[in-house]
TORKOL-4160 file (C-alpha; in steps of 0.2 Angstrom, whole numbers, padded with zeros to 4 digits, m for minus):
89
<pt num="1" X="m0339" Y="0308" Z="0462"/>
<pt num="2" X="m0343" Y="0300" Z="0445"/>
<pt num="3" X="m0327" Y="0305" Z="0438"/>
<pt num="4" X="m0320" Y="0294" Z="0452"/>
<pt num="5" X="m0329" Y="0280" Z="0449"/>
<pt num="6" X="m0326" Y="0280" Z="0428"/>
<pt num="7" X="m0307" Y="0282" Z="0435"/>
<pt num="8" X="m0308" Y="0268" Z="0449"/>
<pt num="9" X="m0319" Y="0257" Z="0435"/>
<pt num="10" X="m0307" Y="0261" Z="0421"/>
<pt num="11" X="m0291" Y="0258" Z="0434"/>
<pt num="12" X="m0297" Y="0241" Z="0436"/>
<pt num="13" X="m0299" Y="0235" Z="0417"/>
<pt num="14" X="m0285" Y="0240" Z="0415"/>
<pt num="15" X="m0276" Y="0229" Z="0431"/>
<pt num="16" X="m0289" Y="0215" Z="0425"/>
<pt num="17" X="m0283" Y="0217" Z="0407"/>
<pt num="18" X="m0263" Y="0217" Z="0411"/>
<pt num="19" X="m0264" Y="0203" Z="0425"/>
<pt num="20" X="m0280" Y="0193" Z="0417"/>
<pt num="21" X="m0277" Y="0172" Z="0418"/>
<pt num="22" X="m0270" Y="0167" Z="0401"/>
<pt num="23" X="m0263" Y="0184" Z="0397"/>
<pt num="24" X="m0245" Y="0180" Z="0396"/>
<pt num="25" X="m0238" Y="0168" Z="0381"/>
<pt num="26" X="m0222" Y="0161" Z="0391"/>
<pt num="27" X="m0212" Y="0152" Z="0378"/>
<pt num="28" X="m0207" Y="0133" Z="0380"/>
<pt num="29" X="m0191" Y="0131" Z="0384"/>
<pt num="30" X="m0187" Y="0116" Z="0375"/>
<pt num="31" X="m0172" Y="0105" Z="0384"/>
<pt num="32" X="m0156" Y="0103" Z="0372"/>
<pt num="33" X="m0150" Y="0086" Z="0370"/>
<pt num="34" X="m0133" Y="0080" Z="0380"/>
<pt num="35" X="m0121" Y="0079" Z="0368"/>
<pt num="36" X="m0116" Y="0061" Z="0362"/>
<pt num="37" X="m0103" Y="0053" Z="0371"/>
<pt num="38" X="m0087" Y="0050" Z="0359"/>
<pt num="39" X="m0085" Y="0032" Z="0355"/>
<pt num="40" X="m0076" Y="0021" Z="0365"/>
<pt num="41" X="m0058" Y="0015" Z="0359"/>
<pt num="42" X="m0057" Y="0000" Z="0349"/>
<pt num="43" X="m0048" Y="m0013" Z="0359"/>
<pt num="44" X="m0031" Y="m0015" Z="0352"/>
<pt num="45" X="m0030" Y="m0035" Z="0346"/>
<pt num="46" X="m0013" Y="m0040" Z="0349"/>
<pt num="47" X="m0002" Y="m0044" Z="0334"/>
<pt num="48" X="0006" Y="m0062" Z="0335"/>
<pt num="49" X="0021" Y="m0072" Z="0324"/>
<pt num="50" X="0016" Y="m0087" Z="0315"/>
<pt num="51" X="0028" Y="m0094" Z="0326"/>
<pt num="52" X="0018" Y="m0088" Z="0341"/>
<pt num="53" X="0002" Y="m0093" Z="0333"/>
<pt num="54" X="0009" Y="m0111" Z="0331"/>
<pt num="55" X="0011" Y="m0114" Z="0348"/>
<pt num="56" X="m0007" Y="m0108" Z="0353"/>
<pt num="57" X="m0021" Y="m0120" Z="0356"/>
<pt num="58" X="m0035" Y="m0123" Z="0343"/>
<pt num="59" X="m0047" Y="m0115" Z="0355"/>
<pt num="60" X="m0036" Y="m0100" Z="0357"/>
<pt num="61" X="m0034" Y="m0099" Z="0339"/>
<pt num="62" X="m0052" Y="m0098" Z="0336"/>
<pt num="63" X="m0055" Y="m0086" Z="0350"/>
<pt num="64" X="m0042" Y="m0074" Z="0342"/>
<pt num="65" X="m0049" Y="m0077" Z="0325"/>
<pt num="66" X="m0067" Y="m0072" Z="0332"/>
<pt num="67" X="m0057" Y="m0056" Z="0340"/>
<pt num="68" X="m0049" Y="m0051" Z="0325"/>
<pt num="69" X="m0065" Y="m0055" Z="0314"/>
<pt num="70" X="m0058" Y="m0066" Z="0304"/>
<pt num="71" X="m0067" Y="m0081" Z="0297"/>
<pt num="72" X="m0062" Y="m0099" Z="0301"/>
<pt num="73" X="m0071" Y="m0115" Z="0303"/>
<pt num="74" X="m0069" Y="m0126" Z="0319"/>
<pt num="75" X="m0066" Y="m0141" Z="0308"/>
<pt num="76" X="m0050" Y="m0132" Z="0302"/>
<pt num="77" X="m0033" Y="m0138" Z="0311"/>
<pt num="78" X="m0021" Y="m0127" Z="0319"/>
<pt num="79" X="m0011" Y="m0125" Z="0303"/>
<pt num="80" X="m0025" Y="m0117" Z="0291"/>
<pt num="81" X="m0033" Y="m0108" Z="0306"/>
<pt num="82" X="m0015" Y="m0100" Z="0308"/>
<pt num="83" X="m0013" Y="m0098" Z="0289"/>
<pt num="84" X="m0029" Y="m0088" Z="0289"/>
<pt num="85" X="m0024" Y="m0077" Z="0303"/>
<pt num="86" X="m0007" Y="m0074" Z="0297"/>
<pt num="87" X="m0015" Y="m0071" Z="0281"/>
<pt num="88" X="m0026" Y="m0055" Z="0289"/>
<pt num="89" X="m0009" Y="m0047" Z="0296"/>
């Protein structure tokens, strides 16, 4: 009758010390990041002819030059703004 309680007590440590709280280390799982997007396509900038230029506006001349990053001033006229884009082709 002892031997059976000693089995019973020493069954139970060790159920108790396999299934204790805490017992088990469970890794983090840590998310992986989405991968980046790719970059968008840069918007193609139409080329134009200084003969096409010369028939723009001012204001659409300054507009493309904004588009096409190219530096002007709005107190230039038509002719240098066109010469300073045809300059960038």
């Amino acid at each position: 009758m002892e031997m059976a309680i000693v089995l019973l007590l020493l069954l139970a440590g060790v159920v108790y010390f396999i299934v204790r709280p805490g017992s088990k280390v469970v890794d983090e799982v840590k998310p992986t990041p989405a991968p980046a997007p790719a970059p968008a396509p840069a918007p193609s900038v139409p080329r134009f002819e200084s003969s096409e230029l010369e028939t723009m506006t001012k204001a659409d001349l300054l507009d493309l030059a904004l588009v096409k990053d190219v530096h002007v001033a709005k107190s230039w006229n038509k002719g240098r703004i066109v010469a300073a884009l045809t300059a960038e082709n």
